[in-house]
C-alpha positions in Angstrom: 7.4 -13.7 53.3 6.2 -10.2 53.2 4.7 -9.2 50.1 6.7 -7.2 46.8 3.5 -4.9 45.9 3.3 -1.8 47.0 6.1 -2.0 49.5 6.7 0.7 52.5 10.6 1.1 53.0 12.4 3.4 56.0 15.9 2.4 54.7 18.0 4.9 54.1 18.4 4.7 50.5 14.3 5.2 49.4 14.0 7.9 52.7 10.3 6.1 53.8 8.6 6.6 50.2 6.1 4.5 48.8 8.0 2.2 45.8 5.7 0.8 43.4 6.6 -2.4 42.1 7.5 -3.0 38.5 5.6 -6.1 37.9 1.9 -3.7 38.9 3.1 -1.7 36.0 3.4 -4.2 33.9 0.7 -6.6 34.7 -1.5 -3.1 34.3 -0.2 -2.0 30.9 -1.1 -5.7 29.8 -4.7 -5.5 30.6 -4.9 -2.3 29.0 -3.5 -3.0 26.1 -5.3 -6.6 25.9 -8.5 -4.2 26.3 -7.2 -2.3 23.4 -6.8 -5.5 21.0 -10.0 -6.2 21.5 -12.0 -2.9 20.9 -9.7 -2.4 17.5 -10.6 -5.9 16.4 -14.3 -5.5 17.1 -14.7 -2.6 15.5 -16.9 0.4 17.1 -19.2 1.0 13.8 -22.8 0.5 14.1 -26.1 2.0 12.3 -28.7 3.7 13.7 -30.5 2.9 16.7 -32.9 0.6 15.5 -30.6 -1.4 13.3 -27.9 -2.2 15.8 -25.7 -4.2 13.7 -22.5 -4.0 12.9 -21.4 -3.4 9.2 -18.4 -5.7 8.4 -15.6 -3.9 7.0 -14.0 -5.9 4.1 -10.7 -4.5 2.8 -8.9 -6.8 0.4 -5.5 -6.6 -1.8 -4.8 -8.6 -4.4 -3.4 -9.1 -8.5 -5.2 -9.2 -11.3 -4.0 -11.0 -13.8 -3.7 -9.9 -17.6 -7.4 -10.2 -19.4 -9.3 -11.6 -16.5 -12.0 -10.8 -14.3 -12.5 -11.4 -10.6 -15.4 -10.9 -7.9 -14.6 -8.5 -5.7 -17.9 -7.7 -3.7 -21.8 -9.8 -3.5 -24.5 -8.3 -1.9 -25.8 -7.0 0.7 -23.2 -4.6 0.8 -22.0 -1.2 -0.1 -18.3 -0.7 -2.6 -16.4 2.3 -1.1 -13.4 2.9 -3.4 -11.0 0.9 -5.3 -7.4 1.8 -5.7 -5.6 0.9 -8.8 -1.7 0.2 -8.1 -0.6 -0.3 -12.0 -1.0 1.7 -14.9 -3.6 -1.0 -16.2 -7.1 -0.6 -17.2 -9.4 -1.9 -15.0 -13.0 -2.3 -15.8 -15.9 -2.4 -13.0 -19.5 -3.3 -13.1 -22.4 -5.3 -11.5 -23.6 -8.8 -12.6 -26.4 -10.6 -11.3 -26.4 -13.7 -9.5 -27.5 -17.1 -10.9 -30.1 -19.4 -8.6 -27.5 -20.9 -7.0 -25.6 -17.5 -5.4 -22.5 -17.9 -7.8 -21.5 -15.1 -10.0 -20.0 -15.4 -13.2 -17.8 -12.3 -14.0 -16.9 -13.4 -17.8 -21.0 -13.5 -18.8 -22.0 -11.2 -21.2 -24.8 -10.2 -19.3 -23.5 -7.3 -16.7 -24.5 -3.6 -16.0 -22.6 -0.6 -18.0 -18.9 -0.8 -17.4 -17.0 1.8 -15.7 -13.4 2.4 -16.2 -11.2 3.0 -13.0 -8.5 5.3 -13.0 -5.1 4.0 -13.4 -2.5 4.4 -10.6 -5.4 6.1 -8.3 -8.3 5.7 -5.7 -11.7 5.6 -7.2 -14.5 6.7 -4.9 -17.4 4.6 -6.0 -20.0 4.3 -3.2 -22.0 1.6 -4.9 -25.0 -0.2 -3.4 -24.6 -3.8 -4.2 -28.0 -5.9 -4.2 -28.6 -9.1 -2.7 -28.9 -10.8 -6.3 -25.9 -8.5 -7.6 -22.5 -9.2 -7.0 -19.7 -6.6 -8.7 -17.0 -7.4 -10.8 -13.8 -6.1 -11.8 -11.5 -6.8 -15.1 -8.1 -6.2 -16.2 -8.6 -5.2 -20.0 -4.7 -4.8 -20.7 -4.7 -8.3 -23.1 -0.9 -10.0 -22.5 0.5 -6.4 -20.7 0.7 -7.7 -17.6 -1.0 -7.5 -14.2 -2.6 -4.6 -11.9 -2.4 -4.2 -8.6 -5.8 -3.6 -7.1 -7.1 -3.2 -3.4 -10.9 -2.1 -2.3 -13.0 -1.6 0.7 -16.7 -2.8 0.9 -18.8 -2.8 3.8 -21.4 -6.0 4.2 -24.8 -5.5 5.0 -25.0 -1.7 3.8 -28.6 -0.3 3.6 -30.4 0.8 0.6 -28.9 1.4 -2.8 -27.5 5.2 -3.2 -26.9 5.3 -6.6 -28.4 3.0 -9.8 -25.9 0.5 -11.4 -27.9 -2.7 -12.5 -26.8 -5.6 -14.3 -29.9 -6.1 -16.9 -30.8 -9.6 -18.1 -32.1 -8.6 -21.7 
């Protein structure tokens, strides 16, 4: 049976030329984009040299509900911004983890609060510790719930900027 790839013709129709067969092109646009999956889903960001590890990228959407707090981020790791969807007032700050890893957003004991800004994208850029974890809270009482969404990267190096939950 002679083969379908890459046929040579001399009928009349084609005048000799080369016809390239429609299953190559697809069979080739699979692999490529198959290659493609897989660079996209692994990511290309790595430190320096010497580190060679990959920092996780953590992106997360999700609704706060009236008068609670939530964890959003633990450490090692590095907050890059934090997008309010609501017009709610959102609180963020840092607590400190207990012996057994776990953090309790609703202690008293938690660095300076920061508000966000409602219906925006706050660029934080906040070193999280590896006893630290970071918390946010939906102040608004019984007005509803905020939409929130943030972006932390695991494993970020040292701390760039000094927001310390203090246990006096």
């Amino acid at each position: 049976m002679p083969s379908l790839v890459d046929v040579m013709t001399d009928s009349i129709e084609t005048g000799g030329a080369s016809m390239f067969s429609f299953n190559r092109i697809c069979v080739a646009g699979a692999v490529i984009f198959g290659v493609a999956a897989v660079l996209m889903a692994s990511g290309c960001n790595t430190t320096g040299a010497s580190g060679l590890h990959r920092a996780a990228e953590v992106r997360v959407a999700t609704t706060l509900g009236a008068g609670s707090s939530q964890l959003i981020v633990s450490g090692p790791a590095r907050l890059l911004h934090v997008d309010v969807r609501s017009r709610k007032t959102l609180n963020i700050y840092r607590v400190k983890l207990d012996a057994t890893g776990a953090a309790d957003c609703a202690s008293a004991v938690r660095s300076e609060v920061r508000a966000l800004r409602e219906s925006a994208s706050t660029e934080l850029d906040l070193a999280v510790r590896d006893d630290e974890a970071i918390c946010l809270a939906n102040v608004a009482g019984d007005s509803g719930r905020a939409d929130v969404s943030w972006h932390a990267r695991r494993g970020a190096e040292a701390p760039a900027e000094v927001m310390q939950a203090r246990n006096d």
